[in-house]
C-alpha positions in Angstrom: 34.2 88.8 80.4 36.1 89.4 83.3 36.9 86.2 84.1 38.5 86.2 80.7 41.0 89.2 81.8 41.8 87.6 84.8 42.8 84.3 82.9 45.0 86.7 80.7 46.6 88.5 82.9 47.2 85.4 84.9 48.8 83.2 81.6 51.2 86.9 80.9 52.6 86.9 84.6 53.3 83.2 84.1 55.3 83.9 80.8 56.7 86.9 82.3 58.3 85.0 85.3 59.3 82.0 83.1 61.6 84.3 80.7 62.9 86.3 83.7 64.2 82.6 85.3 65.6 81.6 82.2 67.4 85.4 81.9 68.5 85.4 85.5 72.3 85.3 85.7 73.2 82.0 86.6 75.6 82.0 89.6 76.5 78.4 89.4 77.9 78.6 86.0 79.6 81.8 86.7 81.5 80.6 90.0 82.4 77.7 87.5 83.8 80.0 84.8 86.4 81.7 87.6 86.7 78.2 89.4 88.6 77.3 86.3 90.0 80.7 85.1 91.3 80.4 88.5 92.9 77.1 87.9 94.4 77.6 84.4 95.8 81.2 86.2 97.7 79.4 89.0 98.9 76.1 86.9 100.5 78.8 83.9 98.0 77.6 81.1 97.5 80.8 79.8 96.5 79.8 76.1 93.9 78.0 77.7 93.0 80.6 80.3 92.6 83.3 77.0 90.7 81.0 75.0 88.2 80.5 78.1 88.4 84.3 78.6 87.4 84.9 74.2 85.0 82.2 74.8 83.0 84.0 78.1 83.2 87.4 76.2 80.4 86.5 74.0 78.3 85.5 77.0 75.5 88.3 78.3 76.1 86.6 81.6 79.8 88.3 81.2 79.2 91.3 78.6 76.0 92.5 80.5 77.6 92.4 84.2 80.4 94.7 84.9 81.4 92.6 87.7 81.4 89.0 85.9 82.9 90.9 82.8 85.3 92.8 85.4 87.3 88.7 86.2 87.7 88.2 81.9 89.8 91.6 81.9 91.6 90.8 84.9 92.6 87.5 83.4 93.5 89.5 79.6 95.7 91.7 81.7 97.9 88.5 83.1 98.1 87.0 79.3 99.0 90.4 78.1 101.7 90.0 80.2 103.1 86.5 80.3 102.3 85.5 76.9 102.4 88.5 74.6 105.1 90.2 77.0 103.5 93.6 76.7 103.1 95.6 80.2 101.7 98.4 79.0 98.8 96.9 77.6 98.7 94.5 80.8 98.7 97.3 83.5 95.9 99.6 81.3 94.0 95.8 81.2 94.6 95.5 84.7 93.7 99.0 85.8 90.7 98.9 83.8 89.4 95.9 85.6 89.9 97.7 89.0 88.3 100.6 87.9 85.3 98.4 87.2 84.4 98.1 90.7 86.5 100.5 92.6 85.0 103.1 95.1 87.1 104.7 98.0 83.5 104.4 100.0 83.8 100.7 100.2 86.1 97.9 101.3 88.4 96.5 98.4 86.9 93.2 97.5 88.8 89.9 97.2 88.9 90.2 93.4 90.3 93.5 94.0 93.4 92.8 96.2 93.6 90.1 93.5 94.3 92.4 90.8 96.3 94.8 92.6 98.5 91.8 93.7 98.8 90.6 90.3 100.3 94.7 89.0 102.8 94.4 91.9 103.8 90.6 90.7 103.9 92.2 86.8 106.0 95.6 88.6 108.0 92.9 91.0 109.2 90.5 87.4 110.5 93.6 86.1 112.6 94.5 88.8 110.4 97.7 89.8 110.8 96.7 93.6 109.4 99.5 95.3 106.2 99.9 92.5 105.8 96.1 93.7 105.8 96.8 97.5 103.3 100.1 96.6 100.5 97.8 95.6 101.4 95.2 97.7 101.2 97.1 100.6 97.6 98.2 100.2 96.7 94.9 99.8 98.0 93.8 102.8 96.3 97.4 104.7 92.9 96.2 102.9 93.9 92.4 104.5 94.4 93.8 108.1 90.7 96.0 108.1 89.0 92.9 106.9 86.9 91.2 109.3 86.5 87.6 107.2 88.7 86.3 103.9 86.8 83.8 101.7 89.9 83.0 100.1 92.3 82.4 103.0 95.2 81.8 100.6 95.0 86.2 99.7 96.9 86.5 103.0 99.7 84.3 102.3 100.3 85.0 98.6 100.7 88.8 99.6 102.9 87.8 102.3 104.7 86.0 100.0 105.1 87.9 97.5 106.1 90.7 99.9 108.5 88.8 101.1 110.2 88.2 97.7 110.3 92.1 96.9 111.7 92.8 100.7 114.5 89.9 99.8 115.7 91.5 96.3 115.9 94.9 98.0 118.2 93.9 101.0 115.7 93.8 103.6 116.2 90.4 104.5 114.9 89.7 108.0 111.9 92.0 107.0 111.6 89.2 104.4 111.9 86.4 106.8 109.1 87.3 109.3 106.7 87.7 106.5 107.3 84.7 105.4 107.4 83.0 109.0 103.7 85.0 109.8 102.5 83.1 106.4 103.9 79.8 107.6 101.8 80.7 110.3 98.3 81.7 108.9 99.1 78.5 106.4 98.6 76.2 109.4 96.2 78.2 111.5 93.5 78.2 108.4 94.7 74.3 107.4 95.9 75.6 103.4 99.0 74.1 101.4 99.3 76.5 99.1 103.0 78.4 99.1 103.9 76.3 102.2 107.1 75.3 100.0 107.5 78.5 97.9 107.6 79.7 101.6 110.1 77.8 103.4 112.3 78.1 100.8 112.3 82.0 100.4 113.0 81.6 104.4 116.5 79.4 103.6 117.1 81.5 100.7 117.1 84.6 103.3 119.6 83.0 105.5 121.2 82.0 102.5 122.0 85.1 101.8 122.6 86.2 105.1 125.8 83.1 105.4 124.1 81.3 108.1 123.8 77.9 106.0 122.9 76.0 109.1 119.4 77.4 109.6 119.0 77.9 105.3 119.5 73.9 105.0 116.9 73.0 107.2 
C-alpha cells in the first residue's frame, strides 16, 4: 500500500510541474511582443502598433503581469496622442503606466526613462518647452547615475530631443553641445540611430545663429 502512495504522489508532482511550465510566462514571446511594438513605435505605424496592443490585452502573459501589461499602456498613451490627438487622455495613459512600476527606492528602469521621454516629446509637440525639458531632464539625471544602458540609443534620443527643446527656446549653443555629446556616444557605442536627425539639428543651430558656413557642412 505504500508503494501505491508513493507512485501517487510521484505521478501528481509530475502533473503539477508540467502545468506550472506550460503556465510560466514566456519571456521569449514577450521580448518579441515589444521587439515589434518597438518597431511599429519608431517607424509611425501606429494603427498597427494599437491593434498589436488590443491584441496582447487579452493575453494573461500581459493582463496578469503589471510589468508586461505596464509596455501595452505605454504604447496606448502614444496612440492616444498621435492618432486620436487627445493629450489628456495620453498623459493620464502615460502616467498610469509609470505608476505601474515607479518607486523613489529604486533606479528608474529603461522602460521608465522611456515613458517619461515620450510625456516630454507629447509636452515638446505642443510647444510646452519648459514641461518638455522637466521630464527630460530626469531622464537624463537617471542616465548619468546609471552604471550600464541596455539600450544605448536612451542616451542619444534624450540628447536629442533635449537639444530640440533647448533650440525652440533660444538656447542655441546649449543645443549644439548636446547634440555634439550625442554624435559622440553614437560612435563610441557603434549605433546609427539619430546620427542624421543629429547633425542636422547641429546646422540648423548655426542656422539660426547666421554662420551658414559651419550649418552647410
Amino acid at each position: 500500500m505504500p508503494r501505491l502512495c508513493i507512485r501517487s504522489l510521484s505521478n501528481l508532482a509530475s502533473t503539477l510541474t508540467f502545468f506550472e511550465i506550460g503556465t510560466t510566462p514566456r519571456l521569449d514571446y514577450v521580448e518579441e511582443v515589444e521587439k515589434q511594438l518597438r518597431y511599429l513605435r519608431v517607424n509611425r505605424h501606429y494603427e498597427e502598433m494599437m491593434d498589436l496592443v488590443k491584441t496582447e490585452e487579452k493575453n494573461p502573459l500581459f493582463y496578469r503581469d503589471n510589468e508586461n501589461l505596464q509596455l501595452l499602456y505605454w504604447h496606448k498613451g502614444i496612440y492616444q496622442y498621435e492618432v486620436e490627438k487627445d493629450p489628456e487622455t495620453s498623459f493620464e495613459l502615460l502616467d498610469h503606466a509609470f505608476q505601474m512600476s515607479a518607486n523613489g527606492k529604486k533606479a528608474m528602469s529603461e522602460r521608465e526613462m522611456q515613458i517619461l521621454s515620450s510625456v516630454g516629446t507629447i509636452h515638446f509637440s505642443l510647444c510646452l518647452y519648459e514641461e518638455a525639458l522637466y521630464y527630460f531632464k530626469q531622464v537624463e539625471t537617471c542616465i548619468q547615475t546609471t552604471d550600464l544602458l541596455q539600450d544605448k540609443s536612451i542616451k542619444s534620443r534624450i540628447f536629442y530631443n533635449m537639444a530640440r527643446v533647448l533650440t525652440g527656446i533660444g538656447q542655441l549653443e546649449d543645443s549644439t553641445a548636446y547634440c555634439l555629446d550625442a554624435i559622440k556616444w553614437c560612435f563610441e557605442e557603434e549605433l546609427l540611430w539619430g546620427l542624421d536627425q543629429l547633425h542636422y539639428q547641429v546646422g540648423y543651430n548655426y542656422e539660426l545663429l547666421g554662420d551658414y558656413e559651419k550649418a552647410l557642412p
